[in-house]
C-alpha positions in Angstrom: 0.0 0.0 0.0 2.4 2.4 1.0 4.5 1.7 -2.8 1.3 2.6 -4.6 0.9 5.5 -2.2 4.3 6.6 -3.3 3.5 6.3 -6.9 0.4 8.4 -6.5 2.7 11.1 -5.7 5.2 10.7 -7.9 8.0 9.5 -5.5 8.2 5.7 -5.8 11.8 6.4 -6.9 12.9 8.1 -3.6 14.7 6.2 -0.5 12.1 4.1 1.6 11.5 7.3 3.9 10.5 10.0 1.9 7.3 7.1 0.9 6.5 7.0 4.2 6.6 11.0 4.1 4.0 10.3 1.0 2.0 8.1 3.6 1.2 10.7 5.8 0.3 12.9 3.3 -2.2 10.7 1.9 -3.7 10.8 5.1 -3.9 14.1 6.5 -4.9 16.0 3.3 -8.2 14.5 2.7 -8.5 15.1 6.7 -7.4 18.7 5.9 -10.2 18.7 2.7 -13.0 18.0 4.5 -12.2 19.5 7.7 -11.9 23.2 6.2 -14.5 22.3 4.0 -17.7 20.7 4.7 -19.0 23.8 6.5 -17.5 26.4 4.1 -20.6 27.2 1.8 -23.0 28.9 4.7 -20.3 29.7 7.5 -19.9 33.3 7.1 -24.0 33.5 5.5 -24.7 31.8 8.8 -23.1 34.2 10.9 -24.2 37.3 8.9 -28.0 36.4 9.0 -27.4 35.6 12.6 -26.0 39.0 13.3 -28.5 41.1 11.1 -31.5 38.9 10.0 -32.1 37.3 6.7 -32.7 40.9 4.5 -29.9 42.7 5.1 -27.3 39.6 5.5 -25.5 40.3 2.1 -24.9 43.9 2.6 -24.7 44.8 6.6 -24.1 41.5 7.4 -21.2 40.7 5.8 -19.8 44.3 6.3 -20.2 43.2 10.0 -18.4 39.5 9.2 -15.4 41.6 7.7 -15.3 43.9 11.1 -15.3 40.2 12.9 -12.5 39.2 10.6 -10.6 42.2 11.1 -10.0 41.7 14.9 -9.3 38.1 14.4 -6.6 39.1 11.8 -5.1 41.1 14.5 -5.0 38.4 17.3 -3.3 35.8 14.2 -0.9 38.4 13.1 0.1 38.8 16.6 0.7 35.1 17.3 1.8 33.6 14.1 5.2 34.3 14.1 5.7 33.3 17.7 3.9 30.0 17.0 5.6 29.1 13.8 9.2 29.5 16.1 7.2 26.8 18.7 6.8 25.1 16.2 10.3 24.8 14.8 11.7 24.3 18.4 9.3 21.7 19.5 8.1 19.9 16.8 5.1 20.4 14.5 2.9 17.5 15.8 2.8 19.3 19.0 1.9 22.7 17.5 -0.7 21.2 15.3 -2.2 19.2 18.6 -2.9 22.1 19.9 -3.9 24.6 16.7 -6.8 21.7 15.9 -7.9 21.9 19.0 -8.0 25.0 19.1 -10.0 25.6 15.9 -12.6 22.4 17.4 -13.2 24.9 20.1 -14.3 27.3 18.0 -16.2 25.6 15.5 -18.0 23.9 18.0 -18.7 27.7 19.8 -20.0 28.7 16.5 -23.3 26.4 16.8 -24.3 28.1 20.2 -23.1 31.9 19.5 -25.7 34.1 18.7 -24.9 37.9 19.9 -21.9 39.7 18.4 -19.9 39.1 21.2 -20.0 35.3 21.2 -19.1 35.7 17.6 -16.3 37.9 18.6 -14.8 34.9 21.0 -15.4 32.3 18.0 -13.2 34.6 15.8 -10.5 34.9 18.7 -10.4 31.2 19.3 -10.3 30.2 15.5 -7.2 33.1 15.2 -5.6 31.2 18.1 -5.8 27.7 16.3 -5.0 29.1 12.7 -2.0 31.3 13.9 -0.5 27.7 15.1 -1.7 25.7 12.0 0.1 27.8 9.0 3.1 26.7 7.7 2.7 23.1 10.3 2.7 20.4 7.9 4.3 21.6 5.1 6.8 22.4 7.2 7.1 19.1 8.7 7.3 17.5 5.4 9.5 19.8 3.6 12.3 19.5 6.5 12.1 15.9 6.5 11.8 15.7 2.7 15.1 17.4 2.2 17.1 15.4 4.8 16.6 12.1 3.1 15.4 12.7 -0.3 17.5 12.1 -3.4 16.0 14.6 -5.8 18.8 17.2 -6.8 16.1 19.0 -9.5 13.3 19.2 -7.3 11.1 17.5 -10.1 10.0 15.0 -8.0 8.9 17.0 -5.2 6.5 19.4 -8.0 4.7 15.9 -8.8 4.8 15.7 -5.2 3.2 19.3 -4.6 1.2 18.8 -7.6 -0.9 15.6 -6.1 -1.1 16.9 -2.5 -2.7 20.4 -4.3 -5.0 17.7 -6.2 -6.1 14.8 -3.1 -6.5 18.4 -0.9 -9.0 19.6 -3.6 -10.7 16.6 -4.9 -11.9 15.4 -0.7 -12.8 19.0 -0.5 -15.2 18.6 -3.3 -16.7 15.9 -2.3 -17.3 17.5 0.9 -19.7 20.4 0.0 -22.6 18.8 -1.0 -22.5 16.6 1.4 -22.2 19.7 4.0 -25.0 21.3 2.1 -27.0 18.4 2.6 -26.5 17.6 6.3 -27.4 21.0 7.0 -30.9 21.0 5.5 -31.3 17.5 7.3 -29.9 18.1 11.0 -29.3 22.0 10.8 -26.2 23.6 9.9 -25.0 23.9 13.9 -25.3 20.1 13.7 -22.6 20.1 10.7 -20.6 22.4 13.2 -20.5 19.8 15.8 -19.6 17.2 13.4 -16.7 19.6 12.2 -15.4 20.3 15.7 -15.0 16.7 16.5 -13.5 15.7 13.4 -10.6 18.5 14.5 -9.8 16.8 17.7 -9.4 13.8 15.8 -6.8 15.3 13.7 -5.4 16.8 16.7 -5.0 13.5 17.8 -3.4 11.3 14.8 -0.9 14.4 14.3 0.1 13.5 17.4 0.8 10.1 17.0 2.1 10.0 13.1 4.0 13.3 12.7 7.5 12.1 14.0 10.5 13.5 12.5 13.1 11.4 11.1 16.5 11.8 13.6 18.3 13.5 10.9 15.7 16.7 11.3 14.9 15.9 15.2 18.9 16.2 16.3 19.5 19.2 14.1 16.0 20.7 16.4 17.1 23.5 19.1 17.5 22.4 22.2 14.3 23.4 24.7 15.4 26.4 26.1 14.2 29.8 25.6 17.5 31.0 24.9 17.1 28.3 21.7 13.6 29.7 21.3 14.4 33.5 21.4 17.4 32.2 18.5 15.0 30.6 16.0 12.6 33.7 16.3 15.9 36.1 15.8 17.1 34.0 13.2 13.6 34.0 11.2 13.7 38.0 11.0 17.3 38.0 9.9 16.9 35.4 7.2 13.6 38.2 6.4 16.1 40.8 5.4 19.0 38.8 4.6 19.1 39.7 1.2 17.3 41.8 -1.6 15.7 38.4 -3.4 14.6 37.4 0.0 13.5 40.4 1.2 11.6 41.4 -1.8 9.9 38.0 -2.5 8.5 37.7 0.9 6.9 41.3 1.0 5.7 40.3 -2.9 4.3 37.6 -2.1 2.4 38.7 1.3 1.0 41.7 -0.5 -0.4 40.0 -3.6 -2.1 37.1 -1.2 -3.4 39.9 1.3 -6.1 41.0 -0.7 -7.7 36.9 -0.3 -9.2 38.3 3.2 -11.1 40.6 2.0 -12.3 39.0 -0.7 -12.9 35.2 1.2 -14.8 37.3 4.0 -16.7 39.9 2.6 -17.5 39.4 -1.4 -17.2 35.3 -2.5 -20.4 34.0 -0.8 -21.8 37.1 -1.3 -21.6 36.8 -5.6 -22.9 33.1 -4.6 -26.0 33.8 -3.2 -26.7 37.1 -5.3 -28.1 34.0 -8.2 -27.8 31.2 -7.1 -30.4 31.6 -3.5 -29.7 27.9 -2.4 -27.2 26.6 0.0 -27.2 23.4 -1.7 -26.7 25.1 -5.5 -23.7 27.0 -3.6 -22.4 23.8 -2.8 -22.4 22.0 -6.1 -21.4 25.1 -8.1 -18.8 25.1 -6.1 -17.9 21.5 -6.4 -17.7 22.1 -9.8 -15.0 24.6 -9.8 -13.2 22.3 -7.2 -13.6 19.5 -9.8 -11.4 22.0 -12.2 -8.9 22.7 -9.5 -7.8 19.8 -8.4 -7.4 18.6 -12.6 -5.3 21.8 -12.7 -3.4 21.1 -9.9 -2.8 17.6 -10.7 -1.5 18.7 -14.0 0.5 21.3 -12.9 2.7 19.1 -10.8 3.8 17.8 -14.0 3.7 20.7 -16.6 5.8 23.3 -14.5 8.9 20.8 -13.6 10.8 22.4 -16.6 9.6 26.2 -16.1 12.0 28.4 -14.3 10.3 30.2 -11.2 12.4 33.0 -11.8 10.7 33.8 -14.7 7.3 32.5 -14.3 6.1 33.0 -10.6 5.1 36.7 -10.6 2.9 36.2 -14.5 1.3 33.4 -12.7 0.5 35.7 -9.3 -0.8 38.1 -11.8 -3.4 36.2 -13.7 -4.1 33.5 -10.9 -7.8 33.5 -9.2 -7.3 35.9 -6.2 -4.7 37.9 -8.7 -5.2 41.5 -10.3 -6.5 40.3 -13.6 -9.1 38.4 -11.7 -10.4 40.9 -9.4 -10.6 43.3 -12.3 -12.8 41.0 -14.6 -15.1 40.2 -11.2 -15.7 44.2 -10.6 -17.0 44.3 -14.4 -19.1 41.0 -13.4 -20.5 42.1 -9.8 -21.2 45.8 -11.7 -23.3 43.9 -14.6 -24.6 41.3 -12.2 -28.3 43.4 -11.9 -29.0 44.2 -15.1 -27.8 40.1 -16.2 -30.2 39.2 -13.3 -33.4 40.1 -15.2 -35.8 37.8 -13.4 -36.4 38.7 -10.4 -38.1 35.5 -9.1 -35.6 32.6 -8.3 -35.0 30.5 -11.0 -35.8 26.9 -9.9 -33.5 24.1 -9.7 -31.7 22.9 -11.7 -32.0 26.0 -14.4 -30.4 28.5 -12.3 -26.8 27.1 -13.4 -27.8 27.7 -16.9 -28.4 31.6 -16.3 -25.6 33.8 -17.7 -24.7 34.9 -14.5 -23.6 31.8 -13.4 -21.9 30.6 -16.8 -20.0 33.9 -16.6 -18.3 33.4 -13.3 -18.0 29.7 -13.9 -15.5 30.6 -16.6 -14.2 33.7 -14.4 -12.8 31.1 -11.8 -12.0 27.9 -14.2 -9.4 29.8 -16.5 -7.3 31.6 -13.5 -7.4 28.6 -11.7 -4.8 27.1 -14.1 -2.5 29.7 -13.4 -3.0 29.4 -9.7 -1.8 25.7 -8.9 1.1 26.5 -11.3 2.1 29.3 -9.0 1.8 27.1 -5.9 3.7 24.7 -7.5 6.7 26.9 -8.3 6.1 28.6 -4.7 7.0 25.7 -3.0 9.7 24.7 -5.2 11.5 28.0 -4.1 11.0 28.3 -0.5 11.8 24.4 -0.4 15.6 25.2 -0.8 15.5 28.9 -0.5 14.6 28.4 3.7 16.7 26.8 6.0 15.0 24.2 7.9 16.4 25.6 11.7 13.3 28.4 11.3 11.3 27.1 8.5 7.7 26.5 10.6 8.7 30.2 11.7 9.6 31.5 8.2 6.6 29.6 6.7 4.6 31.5 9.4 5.7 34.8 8.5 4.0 34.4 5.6 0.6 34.8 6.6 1.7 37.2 9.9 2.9 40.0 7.3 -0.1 39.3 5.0 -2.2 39.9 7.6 -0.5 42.8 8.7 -1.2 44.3 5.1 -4.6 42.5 5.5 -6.0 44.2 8.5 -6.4 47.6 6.9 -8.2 46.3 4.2 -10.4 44.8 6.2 -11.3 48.0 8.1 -11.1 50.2 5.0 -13.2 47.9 2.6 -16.0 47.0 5.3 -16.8 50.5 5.5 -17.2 50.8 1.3 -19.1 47.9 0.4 -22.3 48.8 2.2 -21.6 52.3 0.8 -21.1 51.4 -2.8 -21.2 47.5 -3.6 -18.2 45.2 -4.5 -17.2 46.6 -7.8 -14.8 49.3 -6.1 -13.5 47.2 -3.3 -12.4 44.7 -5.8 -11.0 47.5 -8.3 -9.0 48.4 -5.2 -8.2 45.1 -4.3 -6.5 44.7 -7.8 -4.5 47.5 -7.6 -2.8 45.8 -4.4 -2.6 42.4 -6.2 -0.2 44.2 -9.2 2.0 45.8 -6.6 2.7 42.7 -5.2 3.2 40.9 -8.5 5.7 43.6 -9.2 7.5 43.3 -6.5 7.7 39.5 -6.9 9.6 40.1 -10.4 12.2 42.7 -8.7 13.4 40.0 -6.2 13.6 37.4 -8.6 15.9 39.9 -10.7 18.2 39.7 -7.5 18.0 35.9 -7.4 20.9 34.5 -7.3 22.0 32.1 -10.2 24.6 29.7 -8.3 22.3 26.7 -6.8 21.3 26.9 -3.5 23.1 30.3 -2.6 20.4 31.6 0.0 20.5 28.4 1.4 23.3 27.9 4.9 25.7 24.7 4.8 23.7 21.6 5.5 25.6 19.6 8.1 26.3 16.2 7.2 23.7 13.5 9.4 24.6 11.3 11.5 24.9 7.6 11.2 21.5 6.0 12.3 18.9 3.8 11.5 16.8 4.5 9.1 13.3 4.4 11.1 10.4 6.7 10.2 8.8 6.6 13.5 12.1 7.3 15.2 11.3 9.6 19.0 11.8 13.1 18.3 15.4 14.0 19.8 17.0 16.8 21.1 21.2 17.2 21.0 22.3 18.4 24.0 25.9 18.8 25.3 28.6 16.6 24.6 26.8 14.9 21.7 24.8 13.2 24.1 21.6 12.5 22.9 18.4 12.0 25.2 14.4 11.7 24.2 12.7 15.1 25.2 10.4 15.6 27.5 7.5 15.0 26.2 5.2 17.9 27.2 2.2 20.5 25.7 3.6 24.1 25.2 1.5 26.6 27.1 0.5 28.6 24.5 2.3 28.0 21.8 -3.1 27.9 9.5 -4.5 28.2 1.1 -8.0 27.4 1.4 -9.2 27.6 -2.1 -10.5 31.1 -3.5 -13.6 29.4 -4.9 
């Protein structure tokens, strides 16, 4: 099983370890799919009508949703970086104990909460648990993936990236409708309760599956907070260590930024506007999942021979969630009431058949090829590109300075869209997009063209047995090695844009 695992992802040719890395990604990115999915279709419509009432949920409602969002952007921007050094100095299977956990808590919360305040604490608690999650597994597997694998190109880690993209996207398809349809049958805080427990049981089985190999677990810091304080130092450093670095990170963070305001306050929003039904949401959506995890598949295979150099910031550009995309959806949400000329629902199954619908099915289809191509090439950079000491940390970053550019928006955009619709918002929110894509292109200018030149001198491992479930292990002085103790921290998170 695990050989045809391996196969599946393209790595059947690597050392006996790196299948077993395949292994565990088989398993926890259906987990992943249908975990951050199932619910997805009427989350924020359910907490907007519960806020405001069923007639003003798509205007007021969700302008209230994107204030909610904005404080809990603050809270994960706050703790994102700190967690992502945790979980670098710990080990991610602890962090991501405690991030699903977390985000059980407040999915679970989420089926009693009914005044703004409770919603308030469900938006704390799920910052909490997503500030811990981002960056978790892939750093887990990238780390461990470099240490053993034999794959000088990378070639076989863009299959690799390529089929995770596509097993994440195809469970999460296959989720929604369900979800849809559990919620007409047992109410949508009934799917809510199903969700939360279906965290702690990925809280668990991280727990007991994510061990690092001892390569990675001896080359961990030691747990002190002196080691600690060092990753987190080290992360910012490495930030600003160079001009490629420094402008691809900010790039990068800016061009993603604008998926906040867009995810929160306009996506469900365009749903509903013709489509009126939770459950047509849900399989119009699993159609355009049905495209993404093709393209994603695909472009596991199709970008091995492009340079990223070259290619990464055209793809950011004309992705879904990129410039050229929010500028054809503010000429689609401004023609959406005149294309809307009935003004009675259109029964099912006809309304996916109106123009409205065919228009922004081909609106998310075609920049959705560009997108996995850009994750692809993405992860192919930072694979190398970040050393593996602060890699949970620098792949937290990420998302900590996005949000930092994210929060603003948030406040700024919430107050325009009950004022004068999408269209303007998303005008604005293409504008950011470019600047980030043109940033993107002025660090890769100052990449360097020696291999692995960003990247410190990888020690060489010690002699040991090759066992995948080898105890996490921390050096200490000497060369002595001893198991850690094995104990909680105290406080130690790309859904798709369709």
């Amino acid at each position: 099983m695990t050989d045809r695992i391996a196969r599946f992802f393209g790595l059947h040719e690597q050392p006996k370890r790196v299948r077993y890395l395949a292994k565990m990604a088989a398993i926890f990115m259906p987990l992943f799919g249908v975990t951050f999915t199932v619910s997805s279709t009427f989350t924020t419509v359910y907490i907007a009508e519960a806020l405001v009432g069923p007639d003003h949920y798509l205007t007021l409602g969700m302008a209230l949703v994107g204030n909610l969002a904005f404080l809990s952007s603050i809270i994960q921007l706050v703790l994102d970086y700190p967690t992502g050094g945790i979980g670098d100095w710990i080990g991610q299977r602890w962090i991501l104990l405690t991030a699903f956990l977390c985000i059980a808590a407040s999915t679970i919360y989420t089926a009693f909460a009914k005044t703004l305040f409770e919603f308030l604490l469900v938006y704390v608690i799920q910052a909490v648990g997503f500030a811990q999650l981002s960056g978790a597994f892939s750093a887990y597997f990238d780390t461990n993936y470099r240490a053993v694998a034999d794959d000088p190109k990378r070639s076989a880690y863009s299959v690799a990236m390529g089929r995770q993209g596509m097993l994440y996207q195809v469970v999460a398809m296959l989720s929604l409708v369900p979800g849809a349809v559990l919620a007409d049958l047992i109410s949508r805080q009934g799917v809510f309760l199903l969700q939360g427990g279906l965290c702690v049981a990925i809280a668990l089985t991280a727990l007991a599956l994510l061990r690092d190999f001892p390569e990675v677990a001896m080359n961990r810091p030691r747990r002190s907070m002196r080691e600690y304080y060092g990753v987190l130092k080290d992360g910012v450093k490495f930030s600003f260590s160079s001009k490629f670095v420094c402008f691809y990170i900010l790039g990068t963070v800016i061009a993603f930024s604008t998926f906040s305001v867009w995810g929160e306050m306009i996506l469900f929003s365009i749903y509903y506007s013709f489509l009126y039904d939770q459950k047509a949401v849900a399989l119009f959506r699993m159609l355009l999942f049905f495209v993404d995890f093709i393209s994603l598949e695909r472009a596991g295979v199709w970008t091995k021979t492009l340079r990223p150099s070259r290619w990464i910031a055209v793809f950011t550009f004309l992705m879904a969630g990129g410039a050229v995309f929010y500028f054809v959806f503010a000429v689609i949400t401004a023609s959406l009431p005149s294309l809307l000329v009935n003004s009675v629902p259109v029964p099912f199954p006809w309304m996916f058949f109106q123009l409205p619908a065919v228009i922004v099915c081909f609106a998310f289809v075609i920049p959705s090829i560009f997108s996995s191509g850009a994750s692809v090439l993405r992860r192919r950079v930072e694979l190398d590109l970040i050393p593996d000491r602060t890699r949970n940390a620098i792949y937290s970053l990420f998302p900590t300075l996005r949000l930092l550019i994210a929060a603003p928006q948030l406040f700024f955009f919430s107050g325009i869209l009950p004022i004068f619709g999408p269209s303007p918002v998303l005008i604005g929110l293409g504008f950011i997009s470019t600047s980030g894509c043109l940033l993107i292109a002025l660090g890769m200018h100052f990449r360097p063209t020696t291999k692995k030149a960003e990247e410190p001198a990888k020690e060489e491992p010690p002699a040991v047995e090759a066992d995948p479930t080898h105890t996490e292990q921390d050096p200490t002085v000497e060369g002595f090695i001893e198991p850690p103790q094995e104990e909680l921290p105290g406080n130690p998170e790309e859904h798709s844009q369709e």
